[in-house]
N, CA, C and O of each residue as an XYZ file, in Angstrom:
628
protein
N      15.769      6.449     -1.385
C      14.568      7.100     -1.889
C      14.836      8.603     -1.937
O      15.382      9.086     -0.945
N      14.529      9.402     -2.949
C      14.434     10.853     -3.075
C      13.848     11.426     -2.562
O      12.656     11.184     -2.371
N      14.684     12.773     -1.985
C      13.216     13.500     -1.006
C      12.090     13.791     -1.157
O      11.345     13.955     -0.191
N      11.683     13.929     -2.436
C      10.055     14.163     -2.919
C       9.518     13.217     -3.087
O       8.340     13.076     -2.758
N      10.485     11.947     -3.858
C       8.930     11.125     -3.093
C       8.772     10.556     -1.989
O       7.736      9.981     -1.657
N       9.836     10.664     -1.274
C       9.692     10.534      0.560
C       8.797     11.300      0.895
O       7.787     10.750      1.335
N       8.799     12.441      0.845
C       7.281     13.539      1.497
C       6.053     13.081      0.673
O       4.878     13.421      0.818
N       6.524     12.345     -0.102
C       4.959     12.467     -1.559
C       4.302     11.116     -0.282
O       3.240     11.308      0.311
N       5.148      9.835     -0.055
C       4.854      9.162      1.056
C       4.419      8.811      2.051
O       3.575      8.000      2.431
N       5.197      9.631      2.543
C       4.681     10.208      4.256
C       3.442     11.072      4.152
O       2.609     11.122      5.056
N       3.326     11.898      2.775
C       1.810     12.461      2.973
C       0.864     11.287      2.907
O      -0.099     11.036      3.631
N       1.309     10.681      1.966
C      -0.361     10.175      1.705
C      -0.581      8.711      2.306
O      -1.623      8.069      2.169
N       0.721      8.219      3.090
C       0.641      6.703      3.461
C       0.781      7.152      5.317
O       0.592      6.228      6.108
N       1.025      8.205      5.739
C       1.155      8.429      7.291
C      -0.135      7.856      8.275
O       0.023      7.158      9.277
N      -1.780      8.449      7.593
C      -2.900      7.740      8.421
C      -2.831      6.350      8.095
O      -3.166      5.655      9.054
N      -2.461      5.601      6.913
C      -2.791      4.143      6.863
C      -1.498      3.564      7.593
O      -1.600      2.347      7.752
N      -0.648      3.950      7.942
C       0.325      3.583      9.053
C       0.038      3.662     10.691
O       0.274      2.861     11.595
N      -0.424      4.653     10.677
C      -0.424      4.926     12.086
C      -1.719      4.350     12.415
O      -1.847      4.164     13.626
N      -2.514      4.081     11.851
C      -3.860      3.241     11.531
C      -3.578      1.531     11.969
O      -4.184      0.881     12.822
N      -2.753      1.203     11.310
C      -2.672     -0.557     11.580
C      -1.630     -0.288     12.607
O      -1.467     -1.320     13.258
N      -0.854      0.676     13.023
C       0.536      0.323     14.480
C      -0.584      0.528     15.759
O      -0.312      0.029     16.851
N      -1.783      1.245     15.577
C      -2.214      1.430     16.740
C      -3.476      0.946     16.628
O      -4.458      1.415     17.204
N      -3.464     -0.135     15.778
C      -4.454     -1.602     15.827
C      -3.728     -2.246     16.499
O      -4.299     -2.546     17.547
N      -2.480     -2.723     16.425
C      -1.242     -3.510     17.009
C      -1.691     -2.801     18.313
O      -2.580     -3.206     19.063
N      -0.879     -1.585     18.486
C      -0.313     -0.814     19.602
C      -1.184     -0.539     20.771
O      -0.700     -0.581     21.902
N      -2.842     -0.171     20.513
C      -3.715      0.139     21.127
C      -3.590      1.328     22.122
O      -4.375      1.536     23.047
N      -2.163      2.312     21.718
C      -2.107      2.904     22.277
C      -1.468      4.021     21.449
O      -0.783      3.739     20.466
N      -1.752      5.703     21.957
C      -1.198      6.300     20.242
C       0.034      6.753     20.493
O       0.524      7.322     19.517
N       0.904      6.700     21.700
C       2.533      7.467     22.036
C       3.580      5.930     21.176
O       4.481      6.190     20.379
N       3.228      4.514     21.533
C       3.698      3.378     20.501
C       3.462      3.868     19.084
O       4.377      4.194     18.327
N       2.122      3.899     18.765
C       1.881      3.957     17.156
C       2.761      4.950     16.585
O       3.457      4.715     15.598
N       2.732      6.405     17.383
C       3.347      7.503     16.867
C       4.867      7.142     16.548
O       5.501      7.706     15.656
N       5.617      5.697     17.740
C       6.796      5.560     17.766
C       6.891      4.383     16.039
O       7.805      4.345     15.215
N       5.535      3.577     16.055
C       5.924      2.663     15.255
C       5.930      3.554     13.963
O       6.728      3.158     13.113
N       5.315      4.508     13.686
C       4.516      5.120     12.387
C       6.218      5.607     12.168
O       6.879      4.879     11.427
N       6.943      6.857     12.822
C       7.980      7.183     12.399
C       9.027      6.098     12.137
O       9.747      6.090     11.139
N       9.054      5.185     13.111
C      10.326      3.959     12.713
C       9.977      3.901     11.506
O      10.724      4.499     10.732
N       8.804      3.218     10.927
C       8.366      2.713      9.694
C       9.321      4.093      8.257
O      10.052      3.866      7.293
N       8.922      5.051      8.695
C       9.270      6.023      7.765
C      10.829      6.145      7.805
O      11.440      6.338      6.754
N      11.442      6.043      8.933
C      12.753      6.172      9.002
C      13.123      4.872      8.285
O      14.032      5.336      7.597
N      13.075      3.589      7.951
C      13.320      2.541      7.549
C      13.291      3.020      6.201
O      14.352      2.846      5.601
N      12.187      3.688      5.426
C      11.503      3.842      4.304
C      12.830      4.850      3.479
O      13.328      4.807      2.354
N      13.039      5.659      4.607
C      13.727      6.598      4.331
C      15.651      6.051      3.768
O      16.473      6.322      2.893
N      15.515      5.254      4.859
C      16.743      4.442      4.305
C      16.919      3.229      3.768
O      18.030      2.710      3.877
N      15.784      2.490      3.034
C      15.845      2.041      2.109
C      16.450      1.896      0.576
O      16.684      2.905     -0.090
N      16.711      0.410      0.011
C      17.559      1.640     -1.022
C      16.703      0.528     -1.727
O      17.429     -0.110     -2.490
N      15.301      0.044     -1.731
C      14.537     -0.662     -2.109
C      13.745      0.172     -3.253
O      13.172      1.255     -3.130
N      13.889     -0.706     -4.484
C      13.441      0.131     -5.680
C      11.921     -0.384     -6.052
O      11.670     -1.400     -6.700
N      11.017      0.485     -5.531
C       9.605      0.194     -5.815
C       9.361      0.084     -7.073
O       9.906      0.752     -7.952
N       8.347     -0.950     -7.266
C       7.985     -0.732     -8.625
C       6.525      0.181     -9.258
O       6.056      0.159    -10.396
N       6.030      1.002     -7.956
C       4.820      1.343     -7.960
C       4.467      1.598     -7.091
O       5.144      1.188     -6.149
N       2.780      2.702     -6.607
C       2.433      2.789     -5.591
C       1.623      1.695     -4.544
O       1.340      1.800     -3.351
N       1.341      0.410     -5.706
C       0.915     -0.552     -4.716
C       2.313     -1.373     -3.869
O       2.372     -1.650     -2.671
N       3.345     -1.630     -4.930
C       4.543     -2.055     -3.997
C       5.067     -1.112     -2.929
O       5.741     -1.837     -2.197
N       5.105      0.022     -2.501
C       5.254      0.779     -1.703
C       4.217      0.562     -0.612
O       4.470      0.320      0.568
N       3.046      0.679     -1.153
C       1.840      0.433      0.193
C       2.017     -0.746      0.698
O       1.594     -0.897      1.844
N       2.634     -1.841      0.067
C       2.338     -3.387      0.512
C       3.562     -3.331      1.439
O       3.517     -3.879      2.540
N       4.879     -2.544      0.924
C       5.920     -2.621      1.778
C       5.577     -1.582      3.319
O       5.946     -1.833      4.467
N       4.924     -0.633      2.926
C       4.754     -0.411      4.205
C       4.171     -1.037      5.240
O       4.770     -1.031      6.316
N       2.822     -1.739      5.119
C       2.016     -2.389      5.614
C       2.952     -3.292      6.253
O       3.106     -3.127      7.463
N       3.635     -4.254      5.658
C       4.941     -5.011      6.074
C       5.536     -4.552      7.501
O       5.508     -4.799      8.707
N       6.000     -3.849      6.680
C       6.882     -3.262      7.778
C       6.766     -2.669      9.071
O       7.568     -2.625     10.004
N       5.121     -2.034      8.887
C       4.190     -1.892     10.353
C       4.496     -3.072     10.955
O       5.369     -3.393     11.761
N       3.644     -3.639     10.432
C       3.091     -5.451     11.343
C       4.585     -5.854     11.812
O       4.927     -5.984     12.988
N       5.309     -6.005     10.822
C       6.761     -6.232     11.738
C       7.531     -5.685     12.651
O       8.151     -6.397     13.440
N       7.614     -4.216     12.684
C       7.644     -3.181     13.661
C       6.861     -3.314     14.956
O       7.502     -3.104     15.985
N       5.291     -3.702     15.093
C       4.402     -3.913     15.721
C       5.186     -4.983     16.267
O       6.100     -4.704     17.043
N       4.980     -5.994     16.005
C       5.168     -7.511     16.434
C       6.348     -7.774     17.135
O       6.558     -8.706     17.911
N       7.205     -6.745     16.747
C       8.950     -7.124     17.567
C       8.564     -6.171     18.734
O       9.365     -6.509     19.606
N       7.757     -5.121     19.282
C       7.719     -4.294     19.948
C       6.607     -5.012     21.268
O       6.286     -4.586     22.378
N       6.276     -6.187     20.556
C       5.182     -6.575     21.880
C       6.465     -7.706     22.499
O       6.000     -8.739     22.982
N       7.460     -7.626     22.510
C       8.176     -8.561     23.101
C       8.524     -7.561     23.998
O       8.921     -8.141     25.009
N       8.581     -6.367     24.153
C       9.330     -5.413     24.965
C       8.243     -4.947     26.219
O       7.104     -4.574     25.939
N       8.783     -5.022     27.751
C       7.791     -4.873     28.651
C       7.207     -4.045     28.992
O       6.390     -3.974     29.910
N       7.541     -3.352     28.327
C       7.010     -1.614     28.701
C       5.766     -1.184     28.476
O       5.092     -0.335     29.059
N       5.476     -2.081     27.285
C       4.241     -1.417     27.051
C       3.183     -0.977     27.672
O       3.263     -1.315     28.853
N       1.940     -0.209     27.393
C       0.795     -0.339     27.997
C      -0.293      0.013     26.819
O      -0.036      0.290     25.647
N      -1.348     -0.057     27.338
C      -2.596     -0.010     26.783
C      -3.379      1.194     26.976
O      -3.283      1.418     28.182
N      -4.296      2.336     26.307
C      -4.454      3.385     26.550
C      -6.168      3.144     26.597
O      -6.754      2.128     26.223
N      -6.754      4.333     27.145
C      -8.631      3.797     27.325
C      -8.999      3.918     25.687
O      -8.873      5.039     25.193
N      -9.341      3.077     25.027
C      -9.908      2.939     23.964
C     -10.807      3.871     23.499
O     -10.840      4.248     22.328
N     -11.787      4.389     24.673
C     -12.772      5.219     24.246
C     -12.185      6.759     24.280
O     -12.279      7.642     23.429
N     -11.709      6.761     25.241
C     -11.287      8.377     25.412
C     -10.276      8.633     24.056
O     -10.178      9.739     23.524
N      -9.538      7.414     23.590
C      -8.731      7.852     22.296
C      -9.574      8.177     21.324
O      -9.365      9.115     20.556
N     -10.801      7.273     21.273
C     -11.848      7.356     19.897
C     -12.143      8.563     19.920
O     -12.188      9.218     18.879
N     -12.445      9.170     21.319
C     -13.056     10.629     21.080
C     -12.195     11.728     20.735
O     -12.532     12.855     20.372
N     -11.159     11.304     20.878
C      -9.902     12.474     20.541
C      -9.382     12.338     19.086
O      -8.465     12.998     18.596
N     -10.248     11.202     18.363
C      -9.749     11.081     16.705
C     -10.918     12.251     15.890
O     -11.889     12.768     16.441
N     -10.695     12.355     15.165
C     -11.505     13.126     14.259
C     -12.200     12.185     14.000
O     -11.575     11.187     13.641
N     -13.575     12.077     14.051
C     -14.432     10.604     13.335
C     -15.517     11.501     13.243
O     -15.685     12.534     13.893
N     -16.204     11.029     12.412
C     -17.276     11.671     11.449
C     -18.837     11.737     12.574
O     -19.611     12.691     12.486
N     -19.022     10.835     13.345
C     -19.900     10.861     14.500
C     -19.948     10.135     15.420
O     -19.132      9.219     15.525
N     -20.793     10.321     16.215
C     -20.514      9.264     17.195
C     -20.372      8.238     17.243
O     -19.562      7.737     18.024
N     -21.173      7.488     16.353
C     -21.467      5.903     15.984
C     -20.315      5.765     15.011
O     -20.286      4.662     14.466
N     -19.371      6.597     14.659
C     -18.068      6.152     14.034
C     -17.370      5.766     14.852
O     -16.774      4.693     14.770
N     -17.238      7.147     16.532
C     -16.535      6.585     17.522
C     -16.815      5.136     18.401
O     -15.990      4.562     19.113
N     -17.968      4.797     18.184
C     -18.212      3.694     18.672
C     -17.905      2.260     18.090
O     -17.766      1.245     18.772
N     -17.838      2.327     16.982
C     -17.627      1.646     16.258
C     -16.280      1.048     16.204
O     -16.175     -0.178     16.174
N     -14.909      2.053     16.185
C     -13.788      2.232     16.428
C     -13.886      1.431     17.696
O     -13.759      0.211     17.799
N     -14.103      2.202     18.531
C     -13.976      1.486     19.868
C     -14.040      0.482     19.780
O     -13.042     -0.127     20.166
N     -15.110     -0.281     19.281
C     -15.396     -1.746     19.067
C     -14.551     -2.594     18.508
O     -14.105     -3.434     19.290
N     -14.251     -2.644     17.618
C     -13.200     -2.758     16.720
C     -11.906     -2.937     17.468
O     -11.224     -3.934     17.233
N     -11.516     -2.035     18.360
C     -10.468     -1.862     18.742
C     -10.458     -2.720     20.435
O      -9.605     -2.594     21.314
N     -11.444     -3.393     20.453
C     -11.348     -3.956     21.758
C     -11.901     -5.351     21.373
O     -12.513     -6.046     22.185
N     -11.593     -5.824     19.771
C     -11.195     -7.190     19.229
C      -9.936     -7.933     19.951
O      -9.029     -7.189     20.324
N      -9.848     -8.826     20.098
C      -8.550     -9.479     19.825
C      -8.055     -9.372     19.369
O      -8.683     -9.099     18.346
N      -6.534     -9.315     19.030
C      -5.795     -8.658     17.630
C      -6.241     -9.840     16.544
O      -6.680     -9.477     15.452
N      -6.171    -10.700     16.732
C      -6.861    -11.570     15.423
C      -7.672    -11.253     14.345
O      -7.565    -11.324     13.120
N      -8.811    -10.752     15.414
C      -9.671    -10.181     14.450
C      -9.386     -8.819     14.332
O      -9.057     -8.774     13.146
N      -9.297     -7.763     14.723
C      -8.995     -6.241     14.880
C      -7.900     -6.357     13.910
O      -8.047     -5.357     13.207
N      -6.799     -7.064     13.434
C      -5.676     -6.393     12.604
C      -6.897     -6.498     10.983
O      -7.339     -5.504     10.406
N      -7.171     -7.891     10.606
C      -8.137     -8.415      9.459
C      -8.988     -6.933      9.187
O      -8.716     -6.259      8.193
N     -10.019     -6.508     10.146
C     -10.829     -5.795     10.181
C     -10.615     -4.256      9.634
O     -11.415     -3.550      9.020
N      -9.164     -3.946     10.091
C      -8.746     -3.020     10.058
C      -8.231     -2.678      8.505
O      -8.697     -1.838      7.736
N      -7.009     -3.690      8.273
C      -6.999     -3.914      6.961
C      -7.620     -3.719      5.675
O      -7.377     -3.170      4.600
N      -8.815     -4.613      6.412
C      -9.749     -4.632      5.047
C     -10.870     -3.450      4.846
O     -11.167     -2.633      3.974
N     -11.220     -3.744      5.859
C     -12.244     -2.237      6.222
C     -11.318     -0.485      5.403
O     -11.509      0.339      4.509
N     -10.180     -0.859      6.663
C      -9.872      0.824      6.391
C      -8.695      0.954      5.678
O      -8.299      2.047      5.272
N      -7.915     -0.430      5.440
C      -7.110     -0.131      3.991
C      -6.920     -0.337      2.802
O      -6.066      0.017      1.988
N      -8.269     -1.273      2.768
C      -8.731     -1.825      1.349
C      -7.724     -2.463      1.054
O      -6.835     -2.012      0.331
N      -7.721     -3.538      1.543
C      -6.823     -4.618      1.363
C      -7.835     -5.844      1.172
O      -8.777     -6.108      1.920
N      -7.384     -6.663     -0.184
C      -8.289     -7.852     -0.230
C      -8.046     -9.116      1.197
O      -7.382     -8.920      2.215
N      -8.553     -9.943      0.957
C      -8.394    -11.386      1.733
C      -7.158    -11.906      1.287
O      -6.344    -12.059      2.199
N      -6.841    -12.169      0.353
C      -5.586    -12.721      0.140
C      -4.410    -11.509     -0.105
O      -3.303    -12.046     -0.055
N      -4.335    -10.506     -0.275
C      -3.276     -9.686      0.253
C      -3.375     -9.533      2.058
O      -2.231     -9.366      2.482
N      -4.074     -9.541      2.828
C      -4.278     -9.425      4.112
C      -3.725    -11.049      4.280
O      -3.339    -11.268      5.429
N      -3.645    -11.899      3.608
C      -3.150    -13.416      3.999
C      -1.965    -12.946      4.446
O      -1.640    -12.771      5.620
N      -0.942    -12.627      2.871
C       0.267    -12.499      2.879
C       0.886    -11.598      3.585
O       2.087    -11.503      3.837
N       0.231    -11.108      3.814
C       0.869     -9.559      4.951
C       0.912    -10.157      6.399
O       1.951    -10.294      7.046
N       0.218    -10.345      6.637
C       0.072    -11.495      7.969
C       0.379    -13.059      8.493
O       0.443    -13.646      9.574
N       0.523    -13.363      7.131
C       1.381    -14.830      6.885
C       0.646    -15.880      7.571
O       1.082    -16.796      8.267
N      -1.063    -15.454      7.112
C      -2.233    -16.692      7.403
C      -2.557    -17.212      5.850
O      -1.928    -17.097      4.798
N      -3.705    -17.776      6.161
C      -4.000    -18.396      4.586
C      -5.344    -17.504      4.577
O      -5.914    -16.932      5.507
N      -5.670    -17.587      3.122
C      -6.651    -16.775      2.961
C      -8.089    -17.064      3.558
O      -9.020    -16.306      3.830
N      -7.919    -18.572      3.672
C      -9.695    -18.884      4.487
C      -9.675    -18.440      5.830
O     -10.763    -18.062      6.266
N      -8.349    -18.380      6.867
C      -8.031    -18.030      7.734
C      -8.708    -16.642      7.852
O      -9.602    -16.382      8.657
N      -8.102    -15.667      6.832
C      -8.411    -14.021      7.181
C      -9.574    -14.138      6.700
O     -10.270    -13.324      7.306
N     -10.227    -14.725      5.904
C     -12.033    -14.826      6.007
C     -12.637    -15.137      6.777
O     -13.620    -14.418      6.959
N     -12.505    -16.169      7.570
C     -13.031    -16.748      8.820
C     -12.750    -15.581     10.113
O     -13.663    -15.007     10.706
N     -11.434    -15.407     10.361
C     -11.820    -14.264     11.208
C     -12.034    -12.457     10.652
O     -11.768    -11.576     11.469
N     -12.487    -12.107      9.336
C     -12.823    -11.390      9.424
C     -14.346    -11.807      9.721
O     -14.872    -10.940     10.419
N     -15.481    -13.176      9.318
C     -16.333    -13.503      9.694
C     -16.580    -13.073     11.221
O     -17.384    -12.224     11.605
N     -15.921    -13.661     11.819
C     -16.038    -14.129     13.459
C     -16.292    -12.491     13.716
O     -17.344    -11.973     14.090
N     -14.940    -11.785     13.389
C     -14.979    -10.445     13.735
C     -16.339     -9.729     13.452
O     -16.752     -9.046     14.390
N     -17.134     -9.768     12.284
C     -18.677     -8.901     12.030
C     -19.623     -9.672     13.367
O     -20.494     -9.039     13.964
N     -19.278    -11.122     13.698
C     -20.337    -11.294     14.501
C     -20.092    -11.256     15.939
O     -20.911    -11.709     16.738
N     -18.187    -10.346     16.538
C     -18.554    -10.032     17.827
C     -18.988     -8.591     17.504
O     -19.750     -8.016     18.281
N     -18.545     -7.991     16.408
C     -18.787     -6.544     16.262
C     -20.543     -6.201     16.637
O     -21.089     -5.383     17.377
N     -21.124     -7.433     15.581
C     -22.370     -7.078     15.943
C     -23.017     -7.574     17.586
O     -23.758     -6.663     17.956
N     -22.984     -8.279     18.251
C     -22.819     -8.486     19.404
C     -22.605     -7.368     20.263
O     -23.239     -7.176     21.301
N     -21.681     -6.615     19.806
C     -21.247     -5.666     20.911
C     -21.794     -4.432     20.692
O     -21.920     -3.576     21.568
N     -22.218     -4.282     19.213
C     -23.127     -3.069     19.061
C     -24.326     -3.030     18.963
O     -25.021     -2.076     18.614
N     -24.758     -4.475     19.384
C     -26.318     -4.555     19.276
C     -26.479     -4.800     17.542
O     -25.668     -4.576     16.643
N     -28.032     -5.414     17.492
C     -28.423     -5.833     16.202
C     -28.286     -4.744     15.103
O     -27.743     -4.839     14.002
N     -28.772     -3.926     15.547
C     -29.206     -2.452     14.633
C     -27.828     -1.627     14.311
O     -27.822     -0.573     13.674
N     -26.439     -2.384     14.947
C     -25.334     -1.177     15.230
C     -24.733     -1.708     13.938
O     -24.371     -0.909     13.074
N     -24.615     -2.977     13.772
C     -23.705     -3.456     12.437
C     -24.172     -3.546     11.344
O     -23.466     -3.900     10.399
């Protein structure tokens, strides 16, 4: 890949990366580690996109796979959910809460949610990225609105 559109990349695909590694990651010193692997991969790729949606789909990829080989490793840990929400830029409180919520899904539902919600990803691209079937990522993005609402009360969802 050429250096300009490597930076053209990393500008505009860096939050929707570091976005789904620390849906995975739940923690932001991992995400920060998964977000750069992802780019370093990108970087040495000699994979000829055909576009900016094949680029987004390959990244997305390559998170979740990055993610997924990294929960085999023992090290990990888990960071306070809330104290991270408050340290994101979010538009108000009930954004941070919301997040929070979200983020103290099961990954089942929390990767779906995330996806679709904040990367505008349909149901059946969120299948294939995740390698469920599409009634699958409907059903638990379902399940997911009704612990969300549960946990934020009637009025929160």
């Amino acid at each position: 890949m050429e250096e300009e559109a490597f930076r053209r990349a990393v500008d505009r695909y860096r939050d929707m990366v570091f976005r789904i590694a620390y849906t995975y990651m739940r923690n932001a010193p991992d995400a920060d580690d998964v977000t750069q692997d992802v780019f370093v991969q990108l970087l040495r790729s000699k994979t000829a996109f055909k576009g900016e949606r094949h680029l987004r789909r390959w990244l997305v990829r390559v998170t979740v796979n990055r993610c997924r080989s990294l929960f085999r490793t023992p090290w990990r840990r888990v960071e306070d959910i809330e104290e991270y929400a408050h340290a994101l830029a979010m538009p108000s409180r009930e954004h941070e809460g919301l997040f929070a919520a979200v983020m103290r899904l099961p990954e089942r539902y929390r990767v779906p949610i995330v996806l679709f919600y904040y990367g505008g990803f349909s149901t059946e691209e969120i299948a294939e990225l995740t390698h469920a079937r599409p009634a699958t990522v409907r059903a638990r993005l379902s399940r997911a609105r009704v612990r969300l609402r549960a946990q934020l009360g009637d009025d929160g969802a």
